[in-house]
PyMOL Python script that loads the backbone (N, CA, C, O; Angstrom):
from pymol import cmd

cmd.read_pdbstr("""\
ATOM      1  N   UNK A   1      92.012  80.673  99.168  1.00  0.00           N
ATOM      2  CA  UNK A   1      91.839  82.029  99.664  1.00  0.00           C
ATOM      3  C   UNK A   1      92.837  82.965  98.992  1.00  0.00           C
ATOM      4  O   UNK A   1      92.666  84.033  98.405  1.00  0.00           O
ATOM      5  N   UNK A   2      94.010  82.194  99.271  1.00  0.00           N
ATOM      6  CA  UNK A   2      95.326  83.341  98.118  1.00  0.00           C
ATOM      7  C   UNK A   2      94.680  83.677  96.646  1.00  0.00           C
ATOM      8  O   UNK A   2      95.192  84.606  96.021  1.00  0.00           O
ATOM      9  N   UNK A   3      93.536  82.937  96.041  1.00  0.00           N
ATOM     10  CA  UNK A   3      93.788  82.967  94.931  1.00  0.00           C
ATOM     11  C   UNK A   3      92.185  83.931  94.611  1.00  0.00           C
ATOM     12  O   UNK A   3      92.095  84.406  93.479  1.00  0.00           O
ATOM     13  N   UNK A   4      91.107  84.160  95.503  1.00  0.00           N
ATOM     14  CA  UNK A   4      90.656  84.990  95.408  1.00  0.00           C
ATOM     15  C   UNK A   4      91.156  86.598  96.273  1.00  0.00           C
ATOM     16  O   UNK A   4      90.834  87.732  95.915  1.00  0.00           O
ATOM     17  N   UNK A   5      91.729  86.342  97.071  1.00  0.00           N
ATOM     18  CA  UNK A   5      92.403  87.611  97.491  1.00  0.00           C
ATOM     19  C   UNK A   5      93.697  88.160  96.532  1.00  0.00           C
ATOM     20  O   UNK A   5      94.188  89.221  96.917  1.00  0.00           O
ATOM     21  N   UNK A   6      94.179  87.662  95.557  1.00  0.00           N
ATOM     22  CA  UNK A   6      94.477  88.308  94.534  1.00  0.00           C
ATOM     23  C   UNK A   6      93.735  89.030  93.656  1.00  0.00           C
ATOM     24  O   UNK A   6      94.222  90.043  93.154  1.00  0.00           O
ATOM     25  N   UNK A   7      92.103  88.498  93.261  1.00  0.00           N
ATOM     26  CA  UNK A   7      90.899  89.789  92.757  1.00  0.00           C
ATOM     27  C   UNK A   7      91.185  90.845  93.406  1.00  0.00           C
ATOM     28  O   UNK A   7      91.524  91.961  93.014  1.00  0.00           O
ATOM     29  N   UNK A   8      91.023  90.407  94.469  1.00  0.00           N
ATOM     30  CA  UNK A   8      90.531  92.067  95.642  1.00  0.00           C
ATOM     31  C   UNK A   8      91.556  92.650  94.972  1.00  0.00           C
ATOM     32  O   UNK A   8      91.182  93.469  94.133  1.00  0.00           O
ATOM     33  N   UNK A   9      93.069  92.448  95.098  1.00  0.00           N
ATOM     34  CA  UNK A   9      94.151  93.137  95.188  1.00  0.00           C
ATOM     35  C   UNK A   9      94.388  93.680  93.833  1.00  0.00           C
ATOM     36  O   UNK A   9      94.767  94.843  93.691  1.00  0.00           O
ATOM     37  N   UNK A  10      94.193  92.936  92.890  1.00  0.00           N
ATOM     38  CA  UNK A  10      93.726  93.443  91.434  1.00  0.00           C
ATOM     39  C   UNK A  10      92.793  93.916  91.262  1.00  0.00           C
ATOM     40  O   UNK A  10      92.353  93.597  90.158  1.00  0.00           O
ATOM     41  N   UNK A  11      92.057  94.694  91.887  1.00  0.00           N
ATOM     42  CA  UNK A  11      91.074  95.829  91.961  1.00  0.00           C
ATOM     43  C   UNK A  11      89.506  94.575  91.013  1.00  0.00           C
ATOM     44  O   UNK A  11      88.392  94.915  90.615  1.00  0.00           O
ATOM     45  N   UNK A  12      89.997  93.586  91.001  1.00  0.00           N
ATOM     46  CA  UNK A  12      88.481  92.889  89.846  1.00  0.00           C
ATOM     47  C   UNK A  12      87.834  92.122  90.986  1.00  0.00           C
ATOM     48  O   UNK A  12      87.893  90.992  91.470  1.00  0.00           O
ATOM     49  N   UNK A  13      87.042  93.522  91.236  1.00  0.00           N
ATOM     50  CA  UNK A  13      85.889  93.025  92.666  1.00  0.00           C
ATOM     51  C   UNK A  13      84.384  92.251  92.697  1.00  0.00           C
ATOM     52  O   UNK A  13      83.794  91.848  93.700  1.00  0.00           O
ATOM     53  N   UNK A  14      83.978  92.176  91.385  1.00  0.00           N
ATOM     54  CA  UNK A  14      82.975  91.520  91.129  1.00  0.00           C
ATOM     55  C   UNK A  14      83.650  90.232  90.796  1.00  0.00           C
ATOM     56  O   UNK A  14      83.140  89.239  91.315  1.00  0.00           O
ATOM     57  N   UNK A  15      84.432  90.091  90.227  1.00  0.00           N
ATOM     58  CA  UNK A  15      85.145  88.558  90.091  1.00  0.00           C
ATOM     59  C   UNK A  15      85.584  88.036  91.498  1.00  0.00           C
ATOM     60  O   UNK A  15      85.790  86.826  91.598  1.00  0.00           O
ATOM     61  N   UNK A  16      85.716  88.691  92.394  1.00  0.00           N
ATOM     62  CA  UNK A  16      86.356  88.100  93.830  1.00  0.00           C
ATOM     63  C   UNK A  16      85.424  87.783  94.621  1.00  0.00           C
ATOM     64  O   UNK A  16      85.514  86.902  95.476  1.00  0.00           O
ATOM     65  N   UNK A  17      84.136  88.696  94.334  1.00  0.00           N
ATOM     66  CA  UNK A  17      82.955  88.602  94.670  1.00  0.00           C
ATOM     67  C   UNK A  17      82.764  87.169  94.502  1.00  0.00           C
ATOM     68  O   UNK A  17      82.867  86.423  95.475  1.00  0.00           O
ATOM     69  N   UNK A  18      82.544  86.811  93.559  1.00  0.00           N
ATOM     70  CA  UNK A  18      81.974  85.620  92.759  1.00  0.00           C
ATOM     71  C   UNK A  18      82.656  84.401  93.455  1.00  0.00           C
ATOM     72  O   UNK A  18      82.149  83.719  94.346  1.00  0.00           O
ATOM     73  N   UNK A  19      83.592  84.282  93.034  1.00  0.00           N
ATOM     74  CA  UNK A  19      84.633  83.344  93.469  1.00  0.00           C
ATOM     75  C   UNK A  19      84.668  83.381  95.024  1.00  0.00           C
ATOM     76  O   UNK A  19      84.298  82.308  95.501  1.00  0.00           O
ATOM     77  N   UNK A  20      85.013  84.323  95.951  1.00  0.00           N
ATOM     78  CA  UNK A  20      84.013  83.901  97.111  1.00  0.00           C
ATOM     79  C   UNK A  20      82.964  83.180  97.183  1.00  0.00           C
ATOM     80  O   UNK A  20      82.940  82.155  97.864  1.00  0.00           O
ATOM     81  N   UNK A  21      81.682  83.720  96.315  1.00  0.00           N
ATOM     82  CA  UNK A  21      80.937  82.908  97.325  1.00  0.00           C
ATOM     83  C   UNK A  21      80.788  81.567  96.819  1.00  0.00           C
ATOM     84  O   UNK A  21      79.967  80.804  97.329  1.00  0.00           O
ATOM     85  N   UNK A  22      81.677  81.150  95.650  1.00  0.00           N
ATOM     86  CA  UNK A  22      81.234  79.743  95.403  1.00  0.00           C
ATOM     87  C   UNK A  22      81.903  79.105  96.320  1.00  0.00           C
ATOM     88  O   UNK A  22      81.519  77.944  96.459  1.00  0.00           O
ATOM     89  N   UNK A  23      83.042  79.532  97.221  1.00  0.00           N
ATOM     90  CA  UNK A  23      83.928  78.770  97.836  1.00  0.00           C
ATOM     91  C   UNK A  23      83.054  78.425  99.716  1.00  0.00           C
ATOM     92  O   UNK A  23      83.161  77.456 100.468  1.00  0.00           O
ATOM     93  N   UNK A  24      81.928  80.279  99.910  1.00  0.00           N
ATOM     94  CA  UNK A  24      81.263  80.231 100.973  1.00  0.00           C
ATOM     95  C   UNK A  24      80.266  78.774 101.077  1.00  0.00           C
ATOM     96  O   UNK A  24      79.969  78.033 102.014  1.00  0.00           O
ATOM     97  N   UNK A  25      79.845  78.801  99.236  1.00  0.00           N
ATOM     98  CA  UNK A  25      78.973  77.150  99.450  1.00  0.00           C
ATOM     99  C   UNK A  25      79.651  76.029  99.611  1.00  0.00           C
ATOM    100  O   UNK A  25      79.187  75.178 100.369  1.00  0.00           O
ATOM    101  N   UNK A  26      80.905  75.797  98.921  1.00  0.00           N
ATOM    102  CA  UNK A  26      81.195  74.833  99.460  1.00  0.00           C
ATOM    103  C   UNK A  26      82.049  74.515 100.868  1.00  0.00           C
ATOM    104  O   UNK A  26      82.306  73.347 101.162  1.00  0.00           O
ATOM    105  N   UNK A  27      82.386  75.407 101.549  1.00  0.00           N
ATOM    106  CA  UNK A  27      83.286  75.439 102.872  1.00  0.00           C
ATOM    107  C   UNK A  27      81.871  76.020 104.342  1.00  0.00           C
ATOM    108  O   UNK A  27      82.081  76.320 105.518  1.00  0.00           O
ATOM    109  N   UNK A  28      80.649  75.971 103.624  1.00  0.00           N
ATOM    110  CA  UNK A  28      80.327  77.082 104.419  1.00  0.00           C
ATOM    111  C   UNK A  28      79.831  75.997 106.024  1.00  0.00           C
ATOM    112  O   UNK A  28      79.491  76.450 107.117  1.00  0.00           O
ATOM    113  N   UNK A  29      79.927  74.891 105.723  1.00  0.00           N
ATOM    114  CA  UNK A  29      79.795  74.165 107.083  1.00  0.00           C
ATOM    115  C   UNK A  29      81.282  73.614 107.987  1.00  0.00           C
ATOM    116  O   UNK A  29      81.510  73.013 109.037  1.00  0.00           O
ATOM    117  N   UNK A  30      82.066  74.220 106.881  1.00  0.00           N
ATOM    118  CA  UNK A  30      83.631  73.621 108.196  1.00  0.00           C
ATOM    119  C   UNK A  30      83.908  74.815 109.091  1.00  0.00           C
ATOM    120  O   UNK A  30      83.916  76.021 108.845  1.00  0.00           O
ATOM    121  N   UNK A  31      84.125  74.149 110.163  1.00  0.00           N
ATOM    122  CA  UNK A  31      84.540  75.147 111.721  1.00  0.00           C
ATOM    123  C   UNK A  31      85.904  75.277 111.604  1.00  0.00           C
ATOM    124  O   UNK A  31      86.607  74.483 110.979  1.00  0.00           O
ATOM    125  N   UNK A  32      86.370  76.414 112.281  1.00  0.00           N
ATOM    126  CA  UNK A  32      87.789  76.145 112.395  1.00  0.00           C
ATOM    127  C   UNK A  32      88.122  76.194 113.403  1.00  0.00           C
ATOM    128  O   UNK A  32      87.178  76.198 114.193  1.00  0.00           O
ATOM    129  N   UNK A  33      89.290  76.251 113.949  1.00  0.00           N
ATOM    130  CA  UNK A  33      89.714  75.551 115.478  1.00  0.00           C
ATOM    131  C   UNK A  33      89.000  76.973 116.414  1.00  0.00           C
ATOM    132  O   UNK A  33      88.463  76.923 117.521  1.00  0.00           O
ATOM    133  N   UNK A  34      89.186  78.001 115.663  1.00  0.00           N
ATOM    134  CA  UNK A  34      88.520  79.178 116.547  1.00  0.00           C
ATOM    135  C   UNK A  34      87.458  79.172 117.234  1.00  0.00           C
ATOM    136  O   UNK A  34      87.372  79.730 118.328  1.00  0.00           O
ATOM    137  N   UNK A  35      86.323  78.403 116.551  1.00  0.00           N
ATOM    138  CA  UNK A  35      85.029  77.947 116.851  1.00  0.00           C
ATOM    139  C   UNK A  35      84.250  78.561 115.899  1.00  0.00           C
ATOM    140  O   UNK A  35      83.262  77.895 115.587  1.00  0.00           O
ATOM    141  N   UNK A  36      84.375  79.611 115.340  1.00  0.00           N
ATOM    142  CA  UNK A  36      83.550  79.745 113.873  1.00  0.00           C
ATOM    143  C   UNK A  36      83.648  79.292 112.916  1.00  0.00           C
ATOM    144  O   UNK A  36      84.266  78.229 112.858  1.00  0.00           O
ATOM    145  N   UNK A  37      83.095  79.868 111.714  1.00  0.00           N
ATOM    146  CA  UNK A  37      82.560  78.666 110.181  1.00  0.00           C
ATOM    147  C   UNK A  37      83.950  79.860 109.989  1.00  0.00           C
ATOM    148  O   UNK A  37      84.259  81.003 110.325  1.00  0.00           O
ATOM    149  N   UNK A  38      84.648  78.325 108.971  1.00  0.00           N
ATOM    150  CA  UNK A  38      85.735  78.961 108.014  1.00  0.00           C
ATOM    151  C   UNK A  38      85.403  80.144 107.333  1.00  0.00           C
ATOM    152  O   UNK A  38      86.188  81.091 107.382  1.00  0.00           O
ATOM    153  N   UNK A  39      84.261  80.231 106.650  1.00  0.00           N
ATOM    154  CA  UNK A  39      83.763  81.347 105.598  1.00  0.00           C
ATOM    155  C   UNK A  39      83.439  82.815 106.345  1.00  0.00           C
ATOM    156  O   UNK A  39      82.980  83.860 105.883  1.00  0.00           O
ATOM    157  N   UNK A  40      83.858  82.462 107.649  1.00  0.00           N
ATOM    158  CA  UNK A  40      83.961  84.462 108.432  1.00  0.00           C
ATOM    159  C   UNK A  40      85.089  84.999 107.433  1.00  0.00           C
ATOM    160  O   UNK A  40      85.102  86.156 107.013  1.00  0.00           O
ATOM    161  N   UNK A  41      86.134  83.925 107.067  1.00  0.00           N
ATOM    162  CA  UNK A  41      86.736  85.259 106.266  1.00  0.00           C
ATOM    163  C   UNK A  41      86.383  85.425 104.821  1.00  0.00           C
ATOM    164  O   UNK A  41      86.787  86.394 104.178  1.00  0.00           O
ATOM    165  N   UNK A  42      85.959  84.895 104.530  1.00  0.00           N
ATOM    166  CA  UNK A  42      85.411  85.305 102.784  1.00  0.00           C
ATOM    167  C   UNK A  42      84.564  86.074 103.436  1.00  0.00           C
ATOM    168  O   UNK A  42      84.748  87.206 102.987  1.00  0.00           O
ATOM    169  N   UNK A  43      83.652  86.108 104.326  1.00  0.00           N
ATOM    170  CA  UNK A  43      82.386  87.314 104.479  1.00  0.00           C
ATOM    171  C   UNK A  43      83.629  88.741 104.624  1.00  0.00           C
ATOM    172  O   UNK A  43      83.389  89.737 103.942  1.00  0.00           O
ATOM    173  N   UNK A  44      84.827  88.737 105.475  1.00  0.00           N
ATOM    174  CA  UNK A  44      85.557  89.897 105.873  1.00  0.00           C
ATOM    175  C   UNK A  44      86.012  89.896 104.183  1.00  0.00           C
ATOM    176  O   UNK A  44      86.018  91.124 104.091  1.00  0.00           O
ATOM    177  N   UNK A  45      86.331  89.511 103.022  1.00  0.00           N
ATOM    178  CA  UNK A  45      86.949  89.725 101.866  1.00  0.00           C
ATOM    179  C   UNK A  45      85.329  90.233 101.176  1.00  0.00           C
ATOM    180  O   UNK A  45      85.348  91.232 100.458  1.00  0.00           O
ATOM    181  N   UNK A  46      84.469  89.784 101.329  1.00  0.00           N
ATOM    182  CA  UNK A  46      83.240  90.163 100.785  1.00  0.00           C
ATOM    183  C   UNK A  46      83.189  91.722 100.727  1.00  0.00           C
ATOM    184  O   UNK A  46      83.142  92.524  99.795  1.00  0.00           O
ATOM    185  N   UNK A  47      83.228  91.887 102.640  1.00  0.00           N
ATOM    186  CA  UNK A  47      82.628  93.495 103.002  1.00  0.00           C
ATOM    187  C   UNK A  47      83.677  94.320 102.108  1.00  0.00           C
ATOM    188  O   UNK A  47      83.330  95.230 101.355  1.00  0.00           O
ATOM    189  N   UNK A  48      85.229  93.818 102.313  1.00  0.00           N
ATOM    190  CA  UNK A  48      85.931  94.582 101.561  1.00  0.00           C
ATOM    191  C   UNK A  48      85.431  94.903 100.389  1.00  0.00           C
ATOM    192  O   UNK A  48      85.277  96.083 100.071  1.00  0.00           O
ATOM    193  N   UNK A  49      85.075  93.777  99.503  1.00  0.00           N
ATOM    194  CA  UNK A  49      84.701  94.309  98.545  1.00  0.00           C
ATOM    195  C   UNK A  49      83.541  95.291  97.936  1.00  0.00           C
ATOM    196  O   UNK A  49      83.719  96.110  97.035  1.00  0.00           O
ATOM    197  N   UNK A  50      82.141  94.993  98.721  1.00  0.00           N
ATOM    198  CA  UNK A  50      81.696  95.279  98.698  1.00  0.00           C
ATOM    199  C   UNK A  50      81.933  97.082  99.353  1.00  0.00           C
ATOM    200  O   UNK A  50      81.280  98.049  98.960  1.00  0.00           O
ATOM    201  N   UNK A  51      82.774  97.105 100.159  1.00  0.00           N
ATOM    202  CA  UNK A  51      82.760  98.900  99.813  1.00  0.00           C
ATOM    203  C   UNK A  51      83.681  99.264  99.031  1.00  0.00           C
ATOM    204  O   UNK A  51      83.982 100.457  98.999  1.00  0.00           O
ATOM    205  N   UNK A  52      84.173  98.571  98.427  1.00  0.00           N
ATOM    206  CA  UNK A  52      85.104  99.529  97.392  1.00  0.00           C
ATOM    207  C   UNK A  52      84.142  99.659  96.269  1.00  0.00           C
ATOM    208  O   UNK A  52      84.299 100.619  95.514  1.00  0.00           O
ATOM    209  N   UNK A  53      83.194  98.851  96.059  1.00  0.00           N
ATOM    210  CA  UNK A  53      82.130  99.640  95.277  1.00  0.00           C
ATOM    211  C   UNK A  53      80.906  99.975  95.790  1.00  0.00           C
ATOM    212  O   UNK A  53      79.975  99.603  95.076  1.00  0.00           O
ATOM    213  N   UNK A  54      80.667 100.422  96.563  1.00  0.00           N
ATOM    214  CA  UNK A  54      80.012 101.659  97.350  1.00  0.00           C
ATOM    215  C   UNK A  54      78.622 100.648  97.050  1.00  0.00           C
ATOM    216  O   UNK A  54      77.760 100.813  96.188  1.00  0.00           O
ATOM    217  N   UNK A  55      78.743  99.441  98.180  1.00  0.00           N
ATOM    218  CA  UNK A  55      77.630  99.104  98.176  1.00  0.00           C
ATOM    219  C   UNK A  55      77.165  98.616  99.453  1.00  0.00           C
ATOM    220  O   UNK A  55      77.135  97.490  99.949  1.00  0.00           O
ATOM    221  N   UNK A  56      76.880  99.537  99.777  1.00  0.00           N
ATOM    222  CA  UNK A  56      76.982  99.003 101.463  1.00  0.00           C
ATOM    223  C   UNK A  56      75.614  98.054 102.082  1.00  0.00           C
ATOM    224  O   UNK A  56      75.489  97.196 102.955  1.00  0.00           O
ATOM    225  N   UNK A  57      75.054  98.469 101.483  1.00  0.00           N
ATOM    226  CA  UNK A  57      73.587  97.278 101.303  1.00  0.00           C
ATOM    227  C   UNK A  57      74.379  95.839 101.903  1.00  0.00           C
ATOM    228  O   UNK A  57      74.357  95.353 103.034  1.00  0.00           O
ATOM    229  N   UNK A  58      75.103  95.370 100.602  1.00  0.00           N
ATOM    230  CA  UNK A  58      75.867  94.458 100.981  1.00  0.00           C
ATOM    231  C   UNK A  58      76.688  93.831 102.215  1.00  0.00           C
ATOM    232  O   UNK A  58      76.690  92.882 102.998  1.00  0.00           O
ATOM    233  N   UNK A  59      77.591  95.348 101.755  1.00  0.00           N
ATOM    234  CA  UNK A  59      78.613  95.146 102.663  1.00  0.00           C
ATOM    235  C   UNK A  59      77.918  94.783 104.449  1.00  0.00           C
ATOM    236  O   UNK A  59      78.382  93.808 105.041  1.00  0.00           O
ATOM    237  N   UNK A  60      76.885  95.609 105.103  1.00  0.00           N
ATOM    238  CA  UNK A  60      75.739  95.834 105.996  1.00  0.00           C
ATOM    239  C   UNK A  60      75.920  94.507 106.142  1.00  0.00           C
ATOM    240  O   UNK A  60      76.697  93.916 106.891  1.00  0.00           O
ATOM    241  N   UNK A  61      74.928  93.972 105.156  1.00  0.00           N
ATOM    242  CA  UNK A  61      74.204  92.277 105.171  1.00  0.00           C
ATOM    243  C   UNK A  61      75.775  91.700 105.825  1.00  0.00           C
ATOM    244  O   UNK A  61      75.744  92.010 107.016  1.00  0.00           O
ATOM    245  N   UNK A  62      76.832  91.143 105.583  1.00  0.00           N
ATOM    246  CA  UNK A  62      78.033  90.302 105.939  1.00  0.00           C
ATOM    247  C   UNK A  62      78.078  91.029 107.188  1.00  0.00           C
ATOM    248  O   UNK A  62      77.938  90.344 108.201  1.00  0.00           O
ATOM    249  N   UNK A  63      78.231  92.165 107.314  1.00  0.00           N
ATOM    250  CA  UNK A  63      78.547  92.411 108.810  1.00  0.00           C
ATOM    251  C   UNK A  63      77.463  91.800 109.773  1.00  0.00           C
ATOM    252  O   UNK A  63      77.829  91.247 110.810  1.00  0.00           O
ATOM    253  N   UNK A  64      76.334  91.879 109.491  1.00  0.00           N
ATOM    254  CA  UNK A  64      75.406  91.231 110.320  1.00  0.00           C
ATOM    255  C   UNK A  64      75.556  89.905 110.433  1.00  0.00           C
ATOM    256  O   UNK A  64      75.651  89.378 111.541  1.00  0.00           O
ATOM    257  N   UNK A  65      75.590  89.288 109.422  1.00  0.00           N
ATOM    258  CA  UNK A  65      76.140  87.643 109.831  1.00  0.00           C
ATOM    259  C   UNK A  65      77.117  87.307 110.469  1.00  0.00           C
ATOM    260  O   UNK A  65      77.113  86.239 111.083  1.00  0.00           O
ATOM    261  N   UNK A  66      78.312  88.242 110.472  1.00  0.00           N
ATOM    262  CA  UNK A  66      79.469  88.165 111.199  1.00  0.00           C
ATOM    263  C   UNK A  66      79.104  88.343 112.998  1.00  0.00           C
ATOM    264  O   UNK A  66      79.465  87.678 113.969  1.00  0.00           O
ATOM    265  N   UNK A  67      78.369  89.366 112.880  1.00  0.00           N
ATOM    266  CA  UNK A  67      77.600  89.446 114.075  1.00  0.00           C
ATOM    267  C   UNK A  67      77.304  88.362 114.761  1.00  0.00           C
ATOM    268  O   UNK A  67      77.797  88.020 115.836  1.00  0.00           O
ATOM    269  N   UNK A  68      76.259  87.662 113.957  1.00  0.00           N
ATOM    270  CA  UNK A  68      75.321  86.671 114.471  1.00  0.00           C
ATOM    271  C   UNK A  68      75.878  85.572 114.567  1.00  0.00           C
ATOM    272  O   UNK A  68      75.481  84.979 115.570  1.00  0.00           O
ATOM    273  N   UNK A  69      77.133  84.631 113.590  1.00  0.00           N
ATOM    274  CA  UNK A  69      77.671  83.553 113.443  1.00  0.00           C
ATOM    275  C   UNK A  69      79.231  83.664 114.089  1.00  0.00           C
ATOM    276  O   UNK A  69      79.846  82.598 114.113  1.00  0.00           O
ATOM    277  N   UNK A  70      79.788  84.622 114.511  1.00  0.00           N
ATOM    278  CA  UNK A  70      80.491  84.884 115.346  1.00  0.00           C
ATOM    279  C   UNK A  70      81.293  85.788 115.859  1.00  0.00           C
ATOM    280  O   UNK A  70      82.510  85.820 115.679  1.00  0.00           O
ATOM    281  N   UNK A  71      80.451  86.796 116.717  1.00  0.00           N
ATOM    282  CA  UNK A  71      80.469  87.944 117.306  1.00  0.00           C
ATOM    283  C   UNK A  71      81.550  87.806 118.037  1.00  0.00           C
ATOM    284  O   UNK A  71      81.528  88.839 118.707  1.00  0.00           O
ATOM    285  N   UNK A  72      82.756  87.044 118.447  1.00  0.00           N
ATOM    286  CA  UNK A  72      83.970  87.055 118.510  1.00  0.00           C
ATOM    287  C   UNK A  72      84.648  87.037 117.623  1.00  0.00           C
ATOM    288  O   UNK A  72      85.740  86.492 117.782  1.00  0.00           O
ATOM    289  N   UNK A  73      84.434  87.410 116.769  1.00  0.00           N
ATOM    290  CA  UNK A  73      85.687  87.374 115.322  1.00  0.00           C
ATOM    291  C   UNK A  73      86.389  88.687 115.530  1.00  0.00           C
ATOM    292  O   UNK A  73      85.960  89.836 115.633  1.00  0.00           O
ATOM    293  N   UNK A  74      87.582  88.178 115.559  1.00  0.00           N
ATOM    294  CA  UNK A  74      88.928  89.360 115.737  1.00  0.00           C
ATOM    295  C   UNK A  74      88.544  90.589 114.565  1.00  0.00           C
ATOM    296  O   UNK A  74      88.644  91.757 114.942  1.00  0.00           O
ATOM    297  N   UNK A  75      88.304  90.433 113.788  1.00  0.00           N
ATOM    298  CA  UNK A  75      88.222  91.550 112.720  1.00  0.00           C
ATOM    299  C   UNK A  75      87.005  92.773 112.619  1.00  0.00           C
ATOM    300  O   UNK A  75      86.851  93.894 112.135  1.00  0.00           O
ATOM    301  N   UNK A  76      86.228  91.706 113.460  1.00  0.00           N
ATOM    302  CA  UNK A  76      84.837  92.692 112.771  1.00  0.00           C
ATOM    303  C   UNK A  76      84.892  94.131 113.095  1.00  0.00           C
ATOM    304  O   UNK A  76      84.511  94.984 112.293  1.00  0.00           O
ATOM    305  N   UNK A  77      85.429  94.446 114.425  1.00  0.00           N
ATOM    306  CA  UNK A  77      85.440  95.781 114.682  1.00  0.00           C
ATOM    307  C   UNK A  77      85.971  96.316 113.605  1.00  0.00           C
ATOM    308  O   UNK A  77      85.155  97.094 113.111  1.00  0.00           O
ATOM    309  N   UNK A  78      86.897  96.273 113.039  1.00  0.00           N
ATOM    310  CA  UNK A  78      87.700  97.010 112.087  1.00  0.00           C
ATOM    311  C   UNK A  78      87.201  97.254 110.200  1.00  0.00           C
ATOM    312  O   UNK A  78      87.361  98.073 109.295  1.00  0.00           O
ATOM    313  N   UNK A  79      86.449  95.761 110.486  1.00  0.00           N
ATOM    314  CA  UNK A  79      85.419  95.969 109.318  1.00  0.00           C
ATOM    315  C   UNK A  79      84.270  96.542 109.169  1.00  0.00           C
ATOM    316  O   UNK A  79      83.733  96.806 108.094  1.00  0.00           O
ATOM    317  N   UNK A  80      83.615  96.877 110.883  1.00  0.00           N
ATOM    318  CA  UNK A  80      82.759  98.167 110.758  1.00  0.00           C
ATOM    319  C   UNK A  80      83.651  99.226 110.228  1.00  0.00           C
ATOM    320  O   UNK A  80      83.521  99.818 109.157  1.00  0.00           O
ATOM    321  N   UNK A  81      84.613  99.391 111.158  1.00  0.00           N
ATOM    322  CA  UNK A  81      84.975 100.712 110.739  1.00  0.00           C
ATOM    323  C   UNK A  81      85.278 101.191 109.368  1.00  0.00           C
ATOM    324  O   UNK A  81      85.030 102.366 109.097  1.00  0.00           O
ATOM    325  N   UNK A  82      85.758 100.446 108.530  1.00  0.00           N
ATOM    326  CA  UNK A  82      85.714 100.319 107.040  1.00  0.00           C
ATOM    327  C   UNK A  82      84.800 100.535 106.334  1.00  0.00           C
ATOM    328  O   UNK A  82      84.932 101.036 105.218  1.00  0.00           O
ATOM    329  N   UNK A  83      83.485 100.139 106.939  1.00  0.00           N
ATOM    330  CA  UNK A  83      82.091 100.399 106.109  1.00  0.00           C
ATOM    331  C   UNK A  83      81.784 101.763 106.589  1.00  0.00           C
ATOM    332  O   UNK A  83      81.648 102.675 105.773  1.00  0.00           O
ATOM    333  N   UNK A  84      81.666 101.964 107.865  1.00  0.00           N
ATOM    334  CA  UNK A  84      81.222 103.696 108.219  1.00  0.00           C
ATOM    335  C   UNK A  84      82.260 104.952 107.624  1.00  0.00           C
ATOM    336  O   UNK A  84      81.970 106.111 107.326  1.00  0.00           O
ATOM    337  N   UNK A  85      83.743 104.147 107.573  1.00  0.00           N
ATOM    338  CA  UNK A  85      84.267 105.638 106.708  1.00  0.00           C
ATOM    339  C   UNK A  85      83.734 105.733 105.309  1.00  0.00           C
ATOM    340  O   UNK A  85      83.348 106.801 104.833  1.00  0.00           O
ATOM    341  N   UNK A  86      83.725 104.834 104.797  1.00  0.00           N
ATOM    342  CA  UNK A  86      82.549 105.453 103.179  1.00  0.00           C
ATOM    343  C   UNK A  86      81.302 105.829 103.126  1.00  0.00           C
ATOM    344  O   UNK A  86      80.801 106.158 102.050  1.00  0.00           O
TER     345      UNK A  86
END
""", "prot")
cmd.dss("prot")
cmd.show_as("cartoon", "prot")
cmd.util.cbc("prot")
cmd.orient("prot")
C-alpha cells in the first residue's frame, strides 16, 4: 500500500491507478479484522485518484461499491465529500 500511495503523492495517477487494481485482484477476497474486504482501501486511493483527474464516472462507480461491500467504512463519508467538491 506504501508503495502505491507514493503514485498518488507523486501526482502519477494513472500509474497508482494501475497498480491498485492489480493488488484489488489479488487481495480482493481477504477480510480484515474490521469485517470488510482489505481492498476498501485501494477503492478509497482509487476515488482519490480518480478525482484528481476529473473523472468522476469512476470515482461514482468505487463509491458505490464502498456502499454496498461496506457501508460502515470509516471514510466513505469524507470520500463523498471529495467527489461532490469537484
Amino acid at each position: 500500500m506504501f508503495i502505491v500511495t507514493q503514485y498518488y503523492n507523486d501526482r502519477q495517477y494513472e500509474k497508482c491507478i494501475q497498480e491498485s487494481n492489480k493488488l484489488i485482484e489479488k487481495y480482493k477476497q481477504i477480510v480484515s479484522p474490521f469485517g470488510w474486504k482489505l481492498v476498501m482501501d485501494y477503492y478509497g486511493l482509487l476515488i482519490h485518484c480518480y478525482v484528481e483527474i476529473n473523472d468522476t464516472e469512476n470515482a461514482e462507480k468505487y463509491i458505490i461499491l464502498m456502499e454496498h461491500d461496506a457501508p460502515d467504512y470509516p471514510e466513505i463519508n469524507n470520500l463523498k465529500d471529495l467527489l461532490n467538491s469537484k
